[in-house]
C-alpha positions in Angstrom: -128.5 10.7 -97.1 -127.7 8.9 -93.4 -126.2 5.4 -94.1 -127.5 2.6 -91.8 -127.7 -1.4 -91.6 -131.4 -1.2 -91.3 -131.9 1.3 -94.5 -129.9 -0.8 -96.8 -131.5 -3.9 -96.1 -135.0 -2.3 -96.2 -133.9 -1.8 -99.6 -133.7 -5.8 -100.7 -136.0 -7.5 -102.2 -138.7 -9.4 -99.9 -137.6 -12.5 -100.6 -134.1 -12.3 -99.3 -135.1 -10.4 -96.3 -137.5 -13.0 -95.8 -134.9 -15.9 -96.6 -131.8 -13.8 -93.9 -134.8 -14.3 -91.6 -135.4 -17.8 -91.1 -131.4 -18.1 -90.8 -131.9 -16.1 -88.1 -134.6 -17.9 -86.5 -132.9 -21.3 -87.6 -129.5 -20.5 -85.6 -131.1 -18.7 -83.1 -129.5 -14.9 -84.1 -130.8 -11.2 -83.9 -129.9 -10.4 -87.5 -129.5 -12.7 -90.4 -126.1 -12.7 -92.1 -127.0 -10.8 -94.9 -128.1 -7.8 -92.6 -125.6 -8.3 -90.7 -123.1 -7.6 -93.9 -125.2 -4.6 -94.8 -124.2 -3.8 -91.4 -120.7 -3.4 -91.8 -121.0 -2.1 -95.1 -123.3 0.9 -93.9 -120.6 1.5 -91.3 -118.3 1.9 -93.7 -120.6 4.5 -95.9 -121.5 6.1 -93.2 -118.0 7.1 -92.0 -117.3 8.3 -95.9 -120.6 10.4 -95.7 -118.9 12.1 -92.4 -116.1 12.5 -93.9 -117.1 14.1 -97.4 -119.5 16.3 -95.1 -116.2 17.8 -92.9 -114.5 18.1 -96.1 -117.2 20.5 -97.2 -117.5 22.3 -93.5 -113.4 22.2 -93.7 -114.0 25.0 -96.5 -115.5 27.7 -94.2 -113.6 29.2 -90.7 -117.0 28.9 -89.1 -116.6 25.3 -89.1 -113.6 23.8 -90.1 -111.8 21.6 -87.7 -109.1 23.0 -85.8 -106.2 21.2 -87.7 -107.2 23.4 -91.1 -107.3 26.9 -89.3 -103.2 27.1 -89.9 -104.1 26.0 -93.7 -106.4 28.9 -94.5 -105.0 31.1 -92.4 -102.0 31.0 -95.2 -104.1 30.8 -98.3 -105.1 34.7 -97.3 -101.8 35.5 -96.2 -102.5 35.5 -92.3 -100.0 36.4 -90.3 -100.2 34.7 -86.4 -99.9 37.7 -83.5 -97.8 36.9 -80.3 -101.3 37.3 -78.4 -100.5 40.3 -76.6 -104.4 41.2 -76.2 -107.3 38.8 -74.9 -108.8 40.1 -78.2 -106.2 38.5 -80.3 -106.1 34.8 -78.2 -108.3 32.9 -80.4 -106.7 32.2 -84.0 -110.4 31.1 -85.7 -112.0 34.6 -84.6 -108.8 36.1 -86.0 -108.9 34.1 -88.8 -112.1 34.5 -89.8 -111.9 38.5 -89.0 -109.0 38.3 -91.8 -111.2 37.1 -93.9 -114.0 39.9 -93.6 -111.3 42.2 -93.6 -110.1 41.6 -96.4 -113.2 42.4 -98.5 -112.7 45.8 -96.8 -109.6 46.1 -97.8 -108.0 49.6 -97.7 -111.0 51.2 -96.2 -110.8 53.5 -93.5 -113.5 51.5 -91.0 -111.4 48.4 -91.3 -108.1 50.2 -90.4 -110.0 51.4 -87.1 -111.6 48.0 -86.9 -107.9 46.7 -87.0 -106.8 49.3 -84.2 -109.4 48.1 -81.9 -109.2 44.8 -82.1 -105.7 44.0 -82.3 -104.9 46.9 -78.7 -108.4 46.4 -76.7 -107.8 50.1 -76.9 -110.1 52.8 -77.6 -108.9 54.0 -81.6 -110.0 55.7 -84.2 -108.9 56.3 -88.0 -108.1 59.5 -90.0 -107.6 60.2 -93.2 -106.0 63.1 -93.9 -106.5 64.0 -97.4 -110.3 65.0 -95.8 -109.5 67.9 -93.8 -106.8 69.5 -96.2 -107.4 72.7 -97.4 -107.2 72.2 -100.9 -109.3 73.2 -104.1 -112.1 70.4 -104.7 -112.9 68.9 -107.8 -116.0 70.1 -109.2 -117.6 66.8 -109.5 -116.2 65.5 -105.8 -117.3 68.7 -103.6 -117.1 68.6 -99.8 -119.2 71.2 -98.2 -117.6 70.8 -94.9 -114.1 70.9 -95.6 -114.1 74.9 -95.8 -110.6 76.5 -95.5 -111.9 79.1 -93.2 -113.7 77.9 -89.7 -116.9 78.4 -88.9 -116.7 80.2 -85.6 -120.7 79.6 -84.8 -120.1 76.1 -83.6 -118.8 75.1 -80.1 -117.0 71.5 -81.5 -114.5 72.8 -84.0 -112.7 74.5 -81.0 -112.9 71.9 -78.6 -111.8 69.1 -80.8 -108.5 71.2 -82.4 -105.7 69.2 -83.1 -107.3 66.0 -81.6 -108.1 62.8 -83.3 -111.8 64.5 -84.3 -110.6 67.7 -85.5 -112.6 68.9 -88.7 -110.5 71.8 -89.7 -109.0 72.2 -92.4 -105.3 72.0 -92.3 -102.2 72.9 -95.1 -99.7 70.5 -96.3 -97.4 68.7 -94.0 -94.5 67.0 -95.8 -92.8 65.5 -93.2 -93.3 62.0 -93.1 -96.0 60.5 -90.7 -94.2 57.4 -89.6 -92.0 59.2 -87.5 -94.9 60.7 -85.9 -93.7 64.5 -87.0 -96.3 65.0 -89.6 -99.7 64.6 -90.3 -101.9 66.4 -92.9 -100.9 65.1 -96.5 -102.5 63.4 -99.7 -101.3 59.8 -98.8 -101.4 60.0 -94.6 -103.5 57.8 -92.4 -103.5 58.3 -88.6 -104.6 55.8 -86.4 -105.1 57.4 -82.8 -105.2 55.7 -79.9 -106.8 55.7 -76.6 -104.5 53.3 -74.2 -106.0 54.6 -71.0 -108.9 52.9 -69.4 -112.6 54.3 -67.9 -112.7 53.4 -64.4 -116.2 53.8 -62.8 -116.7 55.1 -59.0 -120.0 54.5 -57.5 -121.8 56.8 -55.0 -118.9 58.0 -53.4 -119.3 60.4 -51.0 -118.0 64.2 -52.0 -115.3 65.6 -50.1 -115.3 69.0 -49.0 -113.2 71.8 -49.3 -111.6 73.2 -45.8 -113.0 76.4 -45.1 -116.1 75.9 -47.5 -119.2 74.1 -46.9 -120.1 74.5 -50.4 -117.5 73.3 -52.6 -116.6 69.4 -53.1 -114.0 67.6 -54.9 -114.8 64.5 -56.2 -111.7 62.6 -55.6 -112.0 60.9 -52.0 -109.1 62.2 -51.5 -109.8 65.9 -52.0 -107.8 66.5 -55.1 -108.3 67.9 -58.5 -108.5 65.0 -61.5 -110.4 65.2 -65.1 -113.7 62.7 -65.2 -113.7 60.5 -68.6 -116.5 58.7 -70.0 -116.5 55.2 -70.7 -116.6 54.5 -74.6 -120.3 54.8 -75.9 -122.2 52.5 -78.5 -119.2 49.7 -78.6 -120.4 47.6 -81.6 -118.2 44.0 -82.1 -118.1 45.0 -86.0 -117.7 49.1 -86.8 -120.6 50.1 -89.2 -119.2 53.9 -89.3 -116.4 55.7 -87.8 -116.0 56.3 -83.9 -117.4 59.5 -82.5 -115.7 61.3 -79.5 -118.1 59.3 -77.4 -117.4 56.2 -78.8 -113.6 56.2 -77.0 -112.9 56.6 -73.2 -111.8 60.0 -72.9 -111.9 62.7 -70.7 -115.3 64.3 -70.5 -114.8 67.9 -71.2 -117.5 70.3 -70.2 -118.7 71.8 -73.3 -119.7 68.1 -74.0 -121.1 67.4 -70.8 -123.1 70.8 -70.8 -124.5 69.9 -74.5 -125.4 66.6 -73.1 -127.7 68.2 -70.5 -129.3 70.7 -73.2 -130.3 67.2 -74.5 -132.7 66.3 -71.9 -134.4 69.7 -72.0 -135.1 68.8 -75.5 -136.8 66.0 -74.6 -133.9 63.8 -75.9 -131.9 61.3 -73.6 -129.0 62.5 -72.7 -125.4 59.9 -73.4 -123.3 60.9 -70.0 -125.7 62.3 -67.6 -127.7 59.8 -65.3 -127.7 56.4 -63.4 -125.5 54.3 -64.9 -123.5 56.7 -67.3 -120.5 59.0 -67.0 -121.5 60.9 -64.0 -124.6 61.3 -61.8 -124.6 63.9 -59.0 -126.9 63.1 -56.0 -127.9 65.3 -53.2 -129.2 64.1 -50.1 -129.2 60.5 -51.5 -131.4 61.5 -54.7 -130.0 61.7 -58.0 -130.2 65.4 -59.5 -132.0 65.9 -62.5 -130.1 67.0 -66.1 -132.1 70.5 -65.4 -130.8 71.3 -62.1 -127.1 70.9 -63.1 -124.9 73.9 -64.6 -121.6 72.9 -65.7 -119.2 75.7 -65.0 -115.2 76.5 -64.8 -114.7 76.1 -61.6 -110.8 76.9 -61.5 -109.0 78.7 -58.9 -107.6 78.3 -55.1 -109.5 76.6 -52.6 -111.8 79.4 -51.4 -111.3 81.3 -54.4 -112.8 79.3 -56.9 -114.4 81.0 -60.1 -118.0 81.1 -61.2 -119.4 79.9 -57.6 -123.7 79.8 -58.2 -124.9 82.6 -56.5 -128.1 82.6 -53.6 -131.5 81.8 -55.3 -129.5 80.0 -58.2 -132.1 77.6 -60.8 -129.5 75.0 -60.5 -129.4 73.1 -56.9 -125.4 72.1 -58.3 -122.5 73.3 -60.6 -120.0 70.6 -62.3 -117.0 71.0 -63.4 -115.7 67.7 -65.1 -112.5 69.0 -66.3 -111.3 69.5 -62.6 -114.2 67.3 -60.5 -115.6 69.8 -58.8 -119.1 70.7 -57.2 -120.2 73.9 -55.8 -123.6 74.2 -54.2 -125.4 77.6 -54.1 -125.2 79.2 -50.7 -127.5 77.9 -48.1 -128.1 75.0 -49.3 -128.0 71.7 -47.4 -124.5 70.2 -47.7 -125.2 66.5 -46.3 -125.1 63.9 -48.5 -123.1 65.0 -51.1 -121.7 62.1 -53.0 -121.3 61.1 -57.0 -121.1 58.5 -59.4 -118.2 59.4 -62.1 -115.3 57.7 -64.0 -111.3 58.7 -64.0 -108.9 57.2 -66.3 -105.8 55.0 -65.1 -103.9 52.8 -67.3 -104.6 49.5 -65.7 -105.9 47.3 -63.5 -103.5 48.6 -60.4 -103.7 50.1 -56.5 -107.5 49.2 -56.6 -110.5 50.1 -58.0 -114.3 48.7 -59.5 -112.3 46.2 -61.6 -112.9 42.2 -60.8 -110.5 41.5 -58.1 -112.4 38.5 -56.5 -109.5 36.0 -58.0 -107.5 37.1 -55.9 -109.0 37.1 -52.5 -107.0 35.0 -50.0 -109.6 33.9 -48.0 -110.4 29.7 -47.4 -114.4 28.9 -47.9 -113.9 28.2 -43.8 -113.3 31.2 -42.6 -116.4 33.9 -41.4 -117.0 36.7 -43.6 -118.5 40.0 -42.2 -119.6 42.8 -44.2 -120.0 46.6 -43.8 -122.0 48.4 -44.0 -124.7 45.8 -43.7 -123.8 43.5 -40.7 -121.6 46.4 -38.7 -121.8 50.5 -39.3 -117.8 50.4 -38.8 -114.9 48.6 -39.4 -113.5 48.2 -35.8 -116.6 46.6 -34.9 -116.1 44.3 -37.7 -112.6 43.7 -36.9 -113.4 43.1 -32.9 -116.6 40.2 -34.7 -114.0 37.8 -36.4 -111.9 37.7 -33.1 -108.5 37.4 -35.1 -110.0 35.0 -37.7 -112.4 35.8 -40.7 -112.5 38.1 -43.4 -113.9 42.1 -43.2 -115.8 42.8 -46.4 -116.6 46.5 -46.9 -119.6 46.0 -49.8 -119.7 49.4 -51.3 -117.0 52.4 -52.8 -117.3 54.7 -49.7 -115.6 56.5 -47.4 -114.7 55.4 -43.9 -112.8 57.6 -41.1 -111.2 56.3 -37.9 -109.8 58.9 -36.3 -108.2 56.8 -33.3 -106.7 54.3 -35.8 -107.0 50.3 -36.2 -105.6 47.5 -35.0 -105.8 43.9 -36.8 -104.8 41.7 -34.2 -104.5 37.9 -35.8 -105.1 34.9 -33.7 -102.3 32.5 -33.8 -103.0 30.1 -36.6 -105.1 32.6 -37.9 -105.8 34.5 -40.8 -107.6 37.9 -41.6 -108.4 39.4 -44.6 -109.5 43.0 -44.7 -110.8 43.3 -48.1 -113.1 45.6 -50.3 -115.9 43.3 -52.2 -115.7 42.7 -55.7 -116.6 45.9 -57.7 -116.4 48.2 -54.9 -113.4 50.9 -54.3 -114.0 52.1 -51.1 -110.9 54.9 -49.3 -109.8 54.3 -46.1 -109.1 57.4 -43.9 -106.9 57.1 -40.7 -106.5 59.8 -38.3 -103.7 57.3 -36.5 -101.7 53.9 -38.1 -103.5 51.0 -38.8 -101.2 48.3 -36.7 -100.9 44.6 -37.7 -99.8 42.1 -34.7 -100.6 38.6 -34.6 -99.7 35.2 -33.2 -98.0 32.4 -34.1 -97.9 31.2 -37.6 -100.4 34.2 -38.8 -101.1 35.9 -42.0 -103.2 38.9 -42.9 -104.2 40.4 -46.2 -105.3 43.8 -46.9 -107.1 43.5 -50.8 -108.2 46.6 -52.6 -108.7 49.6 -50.2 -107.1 52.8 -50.7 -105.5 54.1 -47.5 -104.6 58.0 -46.8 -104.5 59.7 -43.4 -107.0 62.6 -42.5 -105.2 64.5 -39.4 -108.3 64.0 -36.3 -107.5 67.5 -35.4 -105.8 70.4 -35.5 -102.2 70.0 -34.6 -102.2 66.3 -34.3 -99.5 64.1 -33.7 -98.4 62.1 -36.6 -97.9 58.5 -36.3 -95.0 56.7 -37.4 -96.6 55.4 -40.7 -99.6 54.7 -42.4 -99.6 50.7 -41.3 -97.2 49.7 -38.4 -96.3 46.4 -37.5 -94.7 47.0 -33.9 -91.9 44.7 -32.8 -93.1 43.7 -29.9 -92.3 40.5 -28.1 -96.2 39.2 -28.6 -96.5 40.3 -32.4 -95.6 36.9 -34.3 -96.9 37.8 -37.7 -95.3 35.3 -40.8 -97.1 37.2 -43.5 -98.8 40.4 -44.5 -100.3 40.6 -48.0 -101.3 43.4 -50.0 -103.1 43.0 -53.2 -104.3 46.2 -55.4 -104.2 47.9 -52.5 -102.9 52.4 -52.4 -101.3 53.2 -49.3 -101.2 57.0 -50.9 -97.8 58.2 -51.6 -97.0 61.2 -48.9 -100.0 59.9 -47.2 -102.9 62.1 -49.3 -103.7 64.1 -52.1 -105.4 67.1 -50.4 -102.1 69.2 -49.4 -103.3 68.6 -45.9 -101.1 66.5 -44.6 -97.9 68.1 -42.8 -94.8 68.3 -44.8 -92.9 65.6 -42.8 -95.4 63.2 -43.3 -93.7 62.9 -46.7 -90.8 61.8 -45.0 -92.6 59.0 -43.4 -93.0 55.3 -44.7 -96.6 54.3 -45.7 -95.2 50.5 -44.1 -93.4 50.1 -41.2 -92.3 46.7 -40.5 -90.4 46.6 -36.9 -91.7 42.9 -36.3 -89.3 40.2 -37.4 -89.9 36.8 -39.7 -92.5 38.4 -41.4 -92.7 37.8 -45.1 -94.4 41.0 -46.8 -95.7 40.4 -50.1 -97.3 43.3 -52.6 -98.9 42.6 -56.0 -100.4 45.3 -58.4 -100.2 47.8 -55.8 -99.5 51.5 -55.2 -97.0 52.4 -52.3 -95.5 54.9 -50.5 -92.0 54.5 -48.8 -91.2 51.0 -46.8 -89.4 50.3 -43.4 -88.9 47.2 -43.7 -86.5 45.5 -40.3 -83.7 43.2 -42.0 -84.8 40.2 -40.4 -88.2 40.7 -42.6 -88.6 40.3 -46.2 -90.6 42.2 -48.9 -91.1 40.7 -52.6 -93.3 43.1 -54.8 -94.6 42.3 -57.9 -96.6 44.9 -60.9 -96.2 47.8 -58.8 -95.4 51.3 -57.8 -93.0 52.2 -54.4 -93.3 56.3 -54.3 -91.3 58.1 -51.8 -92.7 61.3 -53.4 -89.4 62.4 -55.4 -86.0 60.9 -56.7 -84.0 61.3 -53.1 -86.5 60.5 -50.6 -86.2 57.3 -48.4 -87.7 54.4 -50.8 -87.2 51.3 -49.1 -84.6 50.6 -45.7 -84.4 49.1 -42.6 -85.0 52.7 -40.5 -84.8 56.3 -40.7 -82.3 58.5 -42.0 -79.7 59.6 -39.2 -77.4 62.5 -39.0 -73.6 60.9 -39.5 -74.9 57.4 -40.3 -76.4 55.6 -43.0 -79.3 53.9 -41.9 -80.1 50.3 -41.0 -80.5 48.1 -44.2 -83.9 46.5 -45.0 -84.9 42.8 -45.3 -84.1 41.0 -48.4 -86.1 42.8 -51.5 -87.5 41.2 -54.5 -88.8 43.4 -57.7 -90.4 42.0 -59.8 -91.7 44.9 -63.1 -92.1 47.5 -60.2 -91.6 51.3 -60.4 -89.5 52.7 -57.6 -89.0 56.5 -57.2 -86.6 57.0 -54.1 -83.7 55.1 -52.5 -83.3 51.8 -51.8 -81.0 50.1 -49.3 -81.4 45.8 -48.5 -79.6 43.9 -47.2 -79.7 41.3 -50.1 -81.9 42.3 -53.2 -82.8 38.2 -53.9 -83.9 39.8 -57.4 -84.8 42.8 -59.5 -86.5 42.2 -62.5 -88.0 44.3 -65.9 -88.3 47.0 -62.9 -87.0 51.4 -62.8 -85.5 52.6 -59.7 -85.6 56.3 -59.7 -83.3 57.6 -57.1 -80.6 59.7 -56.2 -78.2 61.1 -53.1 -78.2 64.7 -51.8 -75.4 66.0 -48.8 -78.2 65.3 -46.6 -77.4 61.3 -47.7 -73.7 61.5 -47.9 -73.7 58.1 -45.9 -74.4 56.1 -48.2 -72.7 54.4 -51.1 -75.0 54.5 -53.5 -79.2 55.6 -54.4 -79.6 51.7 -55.2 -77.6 49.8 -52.1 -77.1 45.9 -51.8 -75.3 45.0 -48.5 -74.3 41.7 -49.9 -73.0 41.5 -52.8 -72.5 37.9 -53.4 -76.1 37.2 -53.9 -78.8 38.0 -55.8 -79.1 39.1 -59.5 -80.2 42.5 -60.9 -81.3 42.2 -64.9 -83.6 44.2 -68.0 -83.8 47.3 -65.5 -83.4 50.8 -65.2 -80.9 51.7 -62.3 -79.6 55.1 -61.1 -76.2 56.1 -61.7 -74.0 55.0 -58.8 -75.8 51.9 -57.7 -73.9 49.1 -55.9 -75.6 45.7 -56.9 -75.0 42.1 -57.3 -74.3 40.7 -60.4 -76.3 42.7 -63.8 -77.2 41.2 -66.5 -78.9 43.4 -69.9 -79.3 46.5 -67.5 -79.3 50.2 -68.2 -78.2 53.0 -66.2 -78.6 56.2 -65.6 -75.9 58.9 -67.2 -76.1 61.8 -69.4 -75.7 59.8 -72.9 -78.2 57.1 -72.4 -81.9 56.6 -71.9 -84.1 57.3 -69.6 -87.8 56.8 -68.9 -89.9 59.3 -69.8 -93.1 59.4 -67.3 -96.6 60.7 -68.3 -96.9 62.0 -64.7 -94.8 61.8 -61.3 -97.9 62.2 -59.2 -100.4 60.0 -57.7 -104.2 60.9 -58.8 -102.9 61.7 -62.2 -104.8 59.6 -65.2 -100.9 59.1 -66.4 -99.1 58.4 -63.0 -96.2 56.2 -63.6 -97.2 55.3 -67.3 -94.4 55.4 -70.3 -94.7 57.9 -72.5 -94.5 56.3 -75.8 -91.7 58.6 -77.2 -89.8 56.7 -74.0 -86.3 55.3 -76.0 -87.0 51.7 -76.7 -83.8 50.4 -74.5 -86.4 51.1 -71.8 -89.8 51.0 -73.5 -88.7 47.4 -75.0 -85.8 46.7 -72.5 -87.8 44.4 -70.3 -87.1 40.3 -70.9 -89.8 40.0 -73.2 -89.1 43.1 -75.1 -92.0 44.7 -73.1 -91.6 48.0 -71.1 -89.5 48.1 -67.7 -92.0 49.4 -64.8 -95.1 48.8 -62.7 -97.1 48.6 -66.3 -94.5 45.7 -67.4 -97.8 43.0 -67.3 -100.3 45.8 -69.7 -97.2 44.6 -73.0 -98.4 47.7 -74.0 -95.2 47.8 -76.6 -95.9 44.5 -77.9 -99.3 45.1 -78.6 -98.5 47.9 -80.4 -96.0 46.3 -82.2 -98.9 43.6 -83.6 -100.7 46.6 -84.6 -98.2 47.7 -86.8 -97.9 44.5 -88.4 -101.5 44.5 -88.7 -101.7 47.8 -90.9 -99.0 47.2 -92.9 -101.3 44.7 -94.4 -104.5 47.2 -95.4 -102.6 49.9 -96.2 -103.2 50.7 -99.6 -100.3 50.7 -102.0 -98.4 54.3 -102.5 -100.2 55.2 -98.5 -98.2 55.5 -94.8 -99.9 55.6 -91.3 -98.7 57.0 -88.4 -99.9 55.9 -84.5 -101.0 58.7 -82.2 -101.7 58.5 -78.5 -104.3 60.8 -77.5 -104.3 59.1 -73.9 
């Protein structure tokens, strides 16, 4: 019942309402006094009647007030995370997620449940007493749990020894905590998926030298695995994740079961607009039917199982490697692909949302291409030194003679790649930066590799050059998940002493250089410069190449030392030498000296010692740094990070492996992993998992965590 004045004194008699009336009238009033009572006293009820309602909403999550989440959050024993994952940010979801948990208690859908929600990973749960080989009760049979394997189906074999492996397995007795067994009576694995889908959209298909037929679909002409993005997500698991249902590699007896789907007349899950992969030819999507998925392996001309002339199929595929071969004669224009590749994160650029972090003021022109100009130079030579280049979609662009930025003074440019979009970036010369007066450019989420314009070409002096020149007043040039690809490309066609080369050279002086969530090559940076770099990767190709200085190696002489340095969680493979490093933070420094380097004092130089402070990082054995504080280095009894991959275009590049010793793995401030992938907590959030489980795991069980990515 809702408690107002007017109710209650509806209620009285006639005779007093008639009586509170003329009082009214008599003194001139809105209400009589006695309605005017009821007022105050329906006031009153009315705030108990609220209050007795919240009391009863206080009883569910769904509606309690925030003040009581903390109170039944401890009646069922919930346990706060640190937060680690967006997933885990809100404590009534969590909350109320305990609670439905619970009722599942023990089960095997909510530990998976548990997996995914508390990483934002892909996961999936496993209980090993299914698939041992053991003797089955009578009244309990499991037809598919036969000791011996049936050899007629194509998914026992491809799925061995993976999270969805269905064979049946002997005893393991070692214990699955420590990650060395697996099949037993009381083992649960929970396996994991930490690496991340990342779509590319109708990018061209580059081809192979010496072969108009063959195509790799990297834009950089290089082999890498497709994935899939995770299938059929569903906010609350009603049965267990398939191989489908996690972002994995896509594997072509998968892919060429898919397309035996749409033959059927059945959709198919990774083949089309939209999904894993979609090949198009001449600008027109191929059709399931006219796609043969193949082993393509072997050297570039030699590659295996090539379609022959007159083939049914106008394409073959091969996901495991990213490859295309077209049967002979046929048209090779227009050759271009919509896939996915794994990464770990949201780094060096990609289709990810980036537009927070455009530089850009509302002001300033923005120009787009394709769309407003075929090319970027003409783009560039539109905004006249101030405005912003957009390139709206994930292709590829050659300039064979180069590009200049030239910023007016006052001015700022931004050469950016639109929200969603990944285009590459091929230069046949350096891209040079020179501006006037109090100017600033930014360069925001291209990838940028060099493509020789000929045969025998000259090499320029770096990927992007900013000349010293008298005129060239740059303050500031900004690069946000940006690649300027490590040895300059990934095709092997770049000359070997373009490895050598830095992808930045800064010759200019006063120029502030700034890097976040970016992928590098080697920097040159002149010591009246600085460089700060934050959440990324610096790759001078391998452990004694020329990371980051003020020039060139010379015979005799150590080089010239480079502007003050600041590393901030940053994964640095090569040597350094600055003249003050301002600060090095949760970062690794790979590097050491050969004879060729005898020069210098150390792999990791400070010229001034005074300054600066180096702490919770990796350093290489000989460094000579300012003051450390909770640091480890390099020697033959202590740890050392352990790297999925060392090269660029891998799905693991520069990621941890897990098995990494936790001095490193949890040596960063916040007891998160030192390197580029510092900001992913990755340890952390593994760390909440584990508190997580320990709570469903039913009495007299143990679980084990797996990385299959």
């Amino acid at each position: 019942m809702s408690f107002d004045g007017q109710t209650l004194f509806n209620l009285l008699p006639a005779l007093y309402r008639l009586r509170d009336a003329k009082l009214a009238q008599a003194q001139n009033l809105s209400r009589g006094p006695l309605e005017e009572l009821l007022s105050l006293v329906a006031e009153q009820l009315a705030v108990l009647e609220e209050d007795l309602d919240q009391l009863y909403d206080d009883q569910f999550i769904e509606t309690c007030a925030p003040w009581v989440i903390p109170y039944l959050g401890d009646l069922i024993g919930y346990r706060p995370l640190r937060g680690a994952d967006p997933a885990v940010d809100n404590p009534r979801a969590e909350v109320a997620r305990t609670i439905s948990f619970r009722r599942r208690k023990g089960t095997g859908l909510v530990m998976e449940q548990l997996a995914r929600d508390a990483t934002g990973w892909g996961a999936h749960a496993v209980e090993f007493f299914q698939v041992l080989a053991t003797t089955q009760y009578v009244n309990h049979l499991r037809p598919d749990n036969q000791t011996a394997a049936d050899l007629r189906g194509w998914e026992p074999g491809t799925y061995v020894n993976t999270a969805f492996d269905k064979l049946a397995h002997t005893v393991d007795v070692r214990r699955i905590a420590s990650q060395r067994g697996r099949y037993n009576l009381s083992n649960i694995g929970i396996f994991l998926w930490s690496l991340t889908s990342y779509s590319q959209t109708r990018s061209p298909a580059m081809p192979v030298p010496g072969n108009p037929t063959c195509f790799r679909l990297s834009p950089l002409g290089k082999d890498f695995p497709l994935f899939h993005p995770a299938l059929g997500e569903e906010e609350k698991l009603t049965a267990p994740s398939g191989p489908g249902n996690v972002p994995d590699r896509l594997r072509r007896r998968v892919l060429c079961e898919d397309l035996k789907q749409a033959g059927k007349g059945v959709g198919t899950s990774f083949y089309g607009e939209g999904k894993s992969l979609v090949i198009y030819l001449g600008g027109q999507a191929l059709p399931p039917n006219q796609i043969q998925v193949c082993n393509l392996a072997g050297n570039d001309g030699a590659w295996n199982n090539l379609p022959a002339a007159g083939s049914a199929y106008a394409a073959a595929v091969d996901p495991e490697l990213g490859r295309i071969a077209l049967p002979p004669g046929s048209s090779a224009s227009g050759v271009a692909a919509s896939c996915h590749y794994g990464f770990n994160a949201d780094l060096g650029g990609g289709e990810y949302p980036r537009a927070a972090t455009f530089a850009a003021a509302p002001d300033l022109q923005v120009v787009q291409v394709p769309g407003d100009y075929a090319t970027i130079h003409d783009a560039l030579a539109k905004i006249a030194g101030h405005g912003v280049v957009e390139i709206a979609d994930s292709g590829i662009y050659t300039e064979s003679v180069g590009l200049a930025i030239v910023v007016a003074a006052n001015g700022h440019v931004e050469l950016r790649a639109a929200d969603s979009c990944h285009p590459t970036l091929l230069l046949g010369a350096e891209l040079t930066v020179t501006g006037g007066a109090s100017s600033s450019c930014d360069i925001n989420g291209l990838l940028v590799a060099y493509a020789a314009p000929a045969a025998n070409s000259a090499l320029p002096l770096a990927l992007v050059h900013l000349p010293g020149v008298t005129a060239n007043q740059l303050s500031r040039l900004g690069l946000k998940h940006c690649t300027l690809a490590p040895g300059w490309d990934l095709g092997g066609a770049v000359p070997a002493p373009a490895t050598a080369r830095p992808a930045l050279l800064v010759e200019a002086e006063g120029v502030a250089i700034t890097a976040q969530r970016c992928i590098v090559g080697g920097f040159l940076v002149n010591g009246q410069s600085s460089a700060s770099l934050s959440d990324s990767v610096v790759d001078a190709s391998e452990r004694t190449g020329l990371a980051y200085a003020g020039s060139a190696d010379a015979a005799g002489s150590p080089p010239a030392p480079g502007g003050e340095l600041v590393l901030s969680g940053c994964t640095v493979v090569g040597r350094v030498y600055a003249s003050l490093l301002r600060l090095v933070s949760n970062s690794i420094i790979r590097a050491a000296l050969t004879k060729a380097s005898a020069s210098w004092q150390g792999p990791l130089w400070a010229a001034r010692k005074q300054e600066g402070c180096v702490r919770f990082s990796y350093l290489p054995a000989g460094a000579v740094l300012p003051r450390q504080f909770e640091c480890v280095q390099e020697a033959s009894d202590e740890p050392e990070p352990l790297f999925v991959s060392s090269h660029y275009g891998d799905p693991g590049y520069a990621k941890l492996f897990p098995s990494t010793p936790d001095a490193v793995r949890r040596g960063a401030e916040d007891a998160g992993e030192m390197g580029a992938f510092h900001f992913t907590r990755a340890p952390q959030i593994e760390a909440d998992l584990r508190a997580r489980l320990a709570e469903y795991v039913p009495a007299g069980l143990e679980f084990g965590i797996f990385y299959e990515t």
